[in-house]
C-alpha positions as CSV (number, residue, x, y, z in Angstrom):
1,X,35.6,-35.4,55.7
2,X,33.0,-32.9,55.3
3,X,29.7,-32.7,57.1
4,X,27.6,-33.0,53.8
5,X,28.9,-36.1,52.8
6,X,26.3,-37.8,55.3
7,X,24.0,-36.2,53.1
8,X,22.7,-38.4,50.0
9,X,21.9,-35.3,48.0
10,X,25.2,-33.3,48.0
11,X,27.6,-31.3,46.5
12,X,29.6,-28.2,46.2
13,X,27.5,-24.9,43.9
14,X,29.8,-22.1,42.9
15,X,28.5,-18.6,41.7
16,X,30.9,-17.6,39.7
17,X,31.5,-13.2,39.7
18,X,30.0,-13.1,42.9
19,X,30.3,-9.1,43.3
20,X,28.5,-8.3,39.5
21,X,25.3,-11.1,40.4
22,X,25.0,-9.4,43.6
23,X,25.3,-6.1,41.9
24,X,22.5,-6.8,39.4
25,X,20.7,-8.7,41.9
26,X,20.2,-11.6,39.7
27,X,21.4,-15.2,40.6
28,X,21.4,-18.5,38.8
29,X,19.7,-21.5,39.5
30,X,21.9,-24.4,39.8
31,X,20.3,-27.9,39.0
32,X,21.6,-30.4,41.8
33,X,19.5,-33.2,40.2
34,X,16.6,-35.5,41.7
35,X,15.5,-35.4,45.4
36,X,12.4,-37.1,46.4
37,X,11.8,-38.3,42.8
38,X,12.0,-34.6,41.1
39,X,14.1,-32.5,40.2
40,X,15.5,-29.1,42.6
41,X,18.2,-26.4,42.2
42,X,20.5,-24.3,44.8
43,X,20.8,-20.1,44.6
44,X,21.4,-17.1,46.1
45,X,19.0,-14.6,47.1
46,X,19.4,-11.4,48.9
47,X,18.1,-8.9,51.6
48,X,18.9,-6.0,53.8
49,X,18.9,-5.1,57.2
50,X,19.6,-2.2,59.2
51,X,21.7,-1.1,56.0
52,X,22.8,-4.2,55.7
53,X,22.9,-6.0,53.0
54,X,23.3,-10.3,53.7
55,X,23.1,-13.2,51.0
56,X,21.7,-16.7,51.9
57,X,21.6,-19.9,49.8
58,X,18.3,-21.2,49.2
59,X,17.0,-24.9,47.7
60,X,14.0,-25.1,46.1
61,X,11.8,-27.2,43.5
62,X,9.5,-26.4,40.8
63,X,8.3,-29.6,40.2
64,X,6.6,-30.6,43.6
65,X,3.1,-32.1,41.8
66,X,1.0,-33.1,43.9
67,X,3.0,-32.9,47.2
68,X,1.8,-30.7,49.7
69,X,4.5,-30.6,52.4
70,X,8.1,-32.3,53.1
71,X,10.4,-33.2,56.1
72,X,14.3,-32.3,55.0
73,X,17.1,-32.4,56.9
74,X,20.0,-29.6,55.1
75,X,23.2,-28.8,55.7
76,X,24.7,-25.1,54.1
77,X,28.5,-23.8,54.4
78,X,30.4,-20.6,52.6
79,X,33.6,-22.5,51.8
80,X,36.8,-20.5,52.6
81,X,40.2,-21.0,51.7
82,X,40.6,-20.6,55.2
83,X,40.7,-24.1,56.8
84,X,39.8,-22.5,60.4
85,X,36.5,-20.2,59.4
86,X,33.5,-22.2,59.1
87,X,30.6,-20.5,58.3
88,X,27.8,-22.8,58.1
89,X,24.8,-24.3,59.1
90,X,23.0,-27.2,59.9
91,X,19.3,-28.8,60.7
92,X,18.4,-30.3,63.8
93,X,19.1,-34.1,63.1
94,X,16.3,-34.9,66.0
95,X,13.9,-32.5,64.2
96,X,13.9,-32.0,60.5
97,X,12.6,-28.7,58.8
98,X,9.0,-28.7,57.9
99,X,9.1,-27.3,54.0
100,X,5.5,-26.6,52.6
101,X,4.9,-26.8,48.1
102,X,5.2,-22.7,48.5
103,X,8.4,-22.2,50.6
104,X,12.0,-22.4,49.5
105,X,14.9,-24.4,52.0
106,X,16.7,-20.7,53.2
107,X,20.2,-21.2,54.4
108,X,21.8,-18.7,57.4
109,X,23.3,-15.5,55.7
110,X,26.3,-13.9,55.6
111,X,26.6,-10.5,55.9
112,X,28.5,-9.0,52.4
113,X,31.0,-6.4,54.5
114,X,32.4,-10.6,55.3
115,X,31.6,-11.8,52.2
116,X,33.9,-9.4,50.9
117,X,36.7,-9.1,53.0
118,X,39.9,-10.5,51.9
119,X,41.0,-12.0,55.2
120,X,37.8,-14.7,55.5
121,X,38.6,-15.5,52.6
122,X,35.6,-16.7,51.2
123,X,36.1,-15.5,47.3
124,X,37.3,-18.1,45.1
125,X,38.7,-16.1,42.0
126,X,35.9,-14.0,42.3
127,X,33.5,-16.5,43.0
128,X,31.6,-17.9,46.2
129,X,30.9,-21.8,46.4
130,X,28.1,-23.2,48.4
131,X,28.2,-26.5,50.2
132,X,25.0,-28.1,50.9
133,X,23.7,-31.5,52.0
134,X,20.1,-32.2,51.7
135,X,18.3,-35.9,53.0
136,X,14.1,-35.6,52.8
137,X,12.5,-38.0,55.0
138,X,9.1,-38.3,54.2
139,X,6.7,-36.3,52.1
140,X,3.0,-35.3,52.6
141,X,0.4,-35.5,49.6
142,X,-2.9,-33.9,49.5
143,X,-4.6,-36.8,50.9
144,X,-3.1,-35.7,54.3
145,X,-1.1,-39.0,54.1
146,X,2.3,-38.7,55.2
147,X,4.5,-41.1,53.3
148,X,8.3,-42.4,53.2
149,X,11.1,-41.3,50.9
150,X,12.0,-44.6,49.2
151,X,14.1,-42.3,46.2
152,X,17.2,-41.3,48.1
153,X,19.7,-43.3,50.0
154,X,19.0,-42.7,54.0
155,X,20.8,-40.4,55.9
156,X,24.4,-41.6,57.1
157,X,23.9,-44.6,55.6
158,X,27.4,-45.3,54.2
159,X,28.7,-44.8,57.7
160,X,25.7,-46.9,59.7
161,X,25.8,-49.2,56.7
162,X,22.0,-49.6,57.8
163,X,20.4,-49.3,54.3
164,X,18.9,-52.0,52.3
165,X,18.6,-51.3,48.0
166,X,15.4,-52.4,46.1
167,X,16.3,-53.0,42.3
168,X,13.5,-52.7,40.4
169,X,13.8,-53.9,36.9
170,X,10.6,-55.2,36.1
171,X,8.5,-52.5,34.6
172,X,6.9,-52.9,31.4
173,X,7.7,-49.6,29.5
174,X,11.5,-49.4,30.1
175,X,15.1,-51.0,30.7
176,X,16.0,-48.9,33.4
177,X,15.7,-50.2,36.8
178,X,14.1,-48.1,39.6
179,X,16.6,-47.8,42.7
180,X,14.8,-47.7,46.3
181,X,16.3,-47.6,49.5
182,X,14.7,-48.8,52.7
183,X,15.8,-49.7,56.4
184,X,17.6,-52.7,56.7
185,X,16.4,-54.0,60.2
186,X,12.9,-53.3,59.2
187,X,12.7,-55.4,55.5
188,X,14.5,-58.1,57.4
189,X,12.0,-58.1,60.3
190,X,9.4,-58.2,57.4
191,X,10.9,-60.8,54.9
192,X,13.6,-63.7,54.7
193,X,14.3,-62.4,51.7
194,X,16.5,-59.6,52.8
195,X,18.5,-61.6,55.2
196,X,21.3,-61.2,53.9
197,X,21.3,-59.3,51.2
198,X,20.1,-56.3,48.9
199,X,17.2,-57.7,46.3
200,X,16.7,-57.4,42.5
201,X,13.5,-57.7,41.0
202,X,13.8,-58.6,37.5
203,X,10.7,-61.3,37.2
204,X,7.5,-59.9,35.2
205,X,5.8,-62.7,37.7
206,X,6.9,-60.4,40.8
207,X,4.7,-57.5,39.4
208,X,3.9,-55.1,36.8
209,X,4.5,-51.7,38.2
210,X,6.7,-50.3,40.4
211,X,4.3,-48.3,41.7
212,X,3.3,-51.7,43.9
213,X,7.0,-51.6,45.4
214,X,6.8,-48.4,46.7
215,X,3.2,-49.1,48.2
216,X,4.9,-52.4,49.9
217,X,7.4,-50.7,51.4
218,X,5.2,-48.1,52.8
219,X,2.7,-50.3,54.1
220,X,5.9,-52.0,55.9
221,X,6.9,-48.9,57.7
222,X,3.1,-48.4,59.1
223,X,1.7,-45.9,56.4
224,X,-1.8,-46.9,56.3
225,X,-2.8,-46.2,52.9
226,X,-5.3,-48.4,50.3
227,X,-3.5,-50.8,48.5
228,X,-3.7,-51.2,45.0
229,X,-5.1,-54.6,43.7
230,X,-1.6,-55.9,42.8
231,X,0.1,-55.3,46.3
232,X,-1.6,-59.0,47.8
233,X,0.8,-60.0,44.6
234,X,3.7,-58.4,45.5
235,X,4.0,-59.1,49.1
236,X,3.7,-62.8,48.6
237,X,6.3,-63.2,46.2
238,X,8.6,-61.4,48.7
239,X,8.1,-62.7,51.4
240,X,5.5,-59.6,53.1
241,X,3.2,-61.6,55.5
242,X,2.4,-58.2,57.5
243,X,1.7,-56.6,54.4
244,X,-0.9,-59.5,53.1
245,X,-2.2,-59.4,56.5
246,X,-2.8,-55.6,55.8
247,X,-4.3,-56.2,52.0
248,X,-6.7,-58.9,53.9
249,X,-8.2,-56.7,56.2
250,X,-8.8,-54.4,53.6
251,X,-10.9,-56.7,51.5
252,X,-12.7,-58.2,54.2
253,X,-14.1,-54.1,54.6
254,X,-14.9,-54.6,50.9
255,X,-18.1,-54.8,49.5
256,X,-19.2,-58.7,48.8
257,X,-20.5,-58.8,45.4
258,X,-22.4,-62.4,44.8
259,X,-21.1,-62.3,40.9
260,X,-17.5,-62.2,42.1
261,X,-17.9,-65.2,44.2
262,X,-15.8,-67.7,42.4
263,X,-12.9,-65.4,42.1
264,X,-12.7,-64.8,46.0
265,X,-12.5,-67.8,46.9
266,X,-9.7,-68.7,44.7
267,X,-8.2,-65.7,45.9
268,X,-8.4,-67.2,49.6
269,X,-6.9,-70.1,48.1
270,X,-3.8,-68.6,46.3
271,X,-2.4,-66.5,48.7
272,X,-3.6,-68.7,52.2
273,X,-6.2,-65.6,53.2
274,X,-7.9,-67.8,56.3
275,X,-10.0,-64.9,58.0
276,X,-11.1,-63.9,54.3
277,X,-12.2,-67.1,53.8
278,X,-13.6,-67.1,57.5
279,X,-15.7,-63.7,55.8
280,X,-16.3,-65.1,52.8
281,X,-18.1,-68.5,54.8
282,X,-20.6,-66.1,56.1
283,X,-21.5,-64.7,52.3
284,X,-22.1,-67.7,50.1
285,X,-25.2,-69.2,51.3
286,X,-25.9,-72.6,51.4
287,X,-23.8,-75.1,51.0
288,X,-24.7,-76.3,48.1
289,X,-23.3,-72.7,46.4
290,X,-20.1,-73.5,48.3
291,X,-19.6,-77.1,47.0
292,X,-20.0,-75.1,43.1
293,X,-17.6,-72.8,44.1
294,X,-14.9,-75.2,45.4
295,X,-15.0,-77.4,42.1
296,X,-13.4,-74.0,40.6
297,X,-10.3,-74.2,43.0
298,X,-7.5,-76.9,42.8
299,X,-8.3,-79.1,45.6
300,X,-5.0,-80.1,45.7
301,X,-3.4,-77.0,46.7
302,X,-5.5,-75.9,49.4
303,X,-4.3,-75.4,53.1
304,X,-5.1,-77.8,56.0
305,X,-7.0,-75.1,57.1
306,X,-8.8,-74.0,54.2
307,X,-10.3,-77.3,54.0
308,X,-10.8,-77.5,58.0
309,X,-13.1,-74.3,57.3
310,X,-15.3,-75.2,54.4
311,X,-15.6,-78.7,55.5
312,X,-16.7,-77.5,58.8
313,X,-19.5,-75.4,56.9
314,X,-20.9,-78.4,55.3
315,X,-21.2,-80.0,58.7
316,X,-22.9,-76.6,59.9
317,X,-24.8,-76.0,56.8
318,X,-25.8,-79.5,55.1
């Protein structure tokens, strides 16, 4: 089986008339699709050394938005009808390629005297076919924030069988379901949910936007990024203590704002937040603000220990 097969971006490119493109200089850019979450294409470009002229395969994307650099691992090979030449290349697996928004993925060349000659065999009815592989691991944005890639299956994976898929079919504004793929030992160190199994999210009540999804999973792998407001959401229904944890310590840096009282101590209450409500004790004043705030939460439903908290502020306080 061939190398780029380990490769969740793969596939074979051939330039058809090899000798006229290289002639004219002038190459097409094949689409391979979605990498990352946008769309790339494979080519040919060409140069000359010492006389020589040599032809490399390059990858490269127009579409990087607001991505500043990438980490890729590639893999590049001439195919020959040859079985025992192997011409090609391949990345450090211990230390992916640092690709910035400006540079294209160049492959090793091969000179044209070789391209050429009959006995490599590297002309397929006059054309040349590319092999490639391509797996990018994580991606930097202009925020300096170096982030997962959660679009593409991970490297190997069929083979390690070490991959976990996130269905997503609970957006608003379509039927199509977003596919993420994550570490398997990780989401089951983080939630029961993924025990045994891959997980589809279909429920409106789960969340609204996949954008949230991809957030959770990056605040599970260590990226420390602000969550957005409906991530505390998210990472209850599945099962993301660690990631609450994370969205608590983040409010408690908030600003307290006296008007929005009511509605943080219910948020205490719904998702079990003890050292927000430990943060929030020290906000509300006396305790006769406390006792209006509590008859706006459902006594019923609180924790042992959210009781064992306010009732030891009226103690404290009364």
């Amino acid at each position: 089986m061939s190398e780029r097969f380990k490769y969740p971006i793969n596939g074979i490119c051939r330039f058809e008339n090899i000798a006229q493109l290289i002639a004219n200089d002038d190459f097409p850019k094949i689409p391979i699709g979605e990498m990352a979450g946008f769309e790339w294409y494979v080519s040919l470009v060409t140069n000359t050394v010492d006389g020589l002229i040599r032809i490399h395969p390059y990858c490269q994307s127009n579409h990087w938005d607001n991505i500043q650099n990438l980490s890729i691992r590639y893999f590049f090979s001439y195919l020959s009808r040859k079985q025992s030449i192997k011409c090609q290349q391949t990345s450090n697996v211990n230390k992916p390629v640092l690709l910035t928004s400006r540079d294209s993925l160049l492959g090793d060349y091969l000179g044209i005297e070789s391209l050429m000659n009959e006995k490599f065999k590297f002309l397929h009815d006059g054309a040349l076919c590319i092999e490639y592989g391509l797996s990018v691991l994580s991606l930097q944005h202009y925020d300096k924030i170096w982030r997962f890639n959660f679009y593409d299956k991970m490297f190997d994976c069929d083979q390690k069988q070490n991959m976990i898929t996130v269905e997503d079919c609970s957006r608003d504004d379509s039927d199509d379901c977003v596919l993420l793929f994550a570490p398997k030992q990780l989401l089951q160190f983080h939630s029961p949910l993924f025990k045994d199994r891959n997980l589809s999210i279909r429920e409106q009540s789960v969340r609204k936007h996949n954008r949230n999804i991809r957030e959770l999973l990056q605040i599970a792998h260590g990226v420390k990024i602000e969550a957005p407001d409906d991530v505390l959401n998210t990472a209850d229904k599945l099962g993301f203590r660690n990631v609450a944890r994370y969205c608590e310590r983040q409010m408690i840096q908030e600003r307290y704002e006296d008007m929005l009282v009511f509605g943080y101590f219910n948020l205490a209450a719904e998702y079990n937040l003890n050292h927000y409500l430990a943060h929030l004790l020290r906000h509300v004043g006396p305790a006769g603000c406390l006792a209006a705030v509590l008859m706006t939460v459902d006594i019923e439903k609180l924790s042992s220990e959210y009781m064992k908290q306010c009732t030891k502020y009226f103690f404290e306080n009364a």
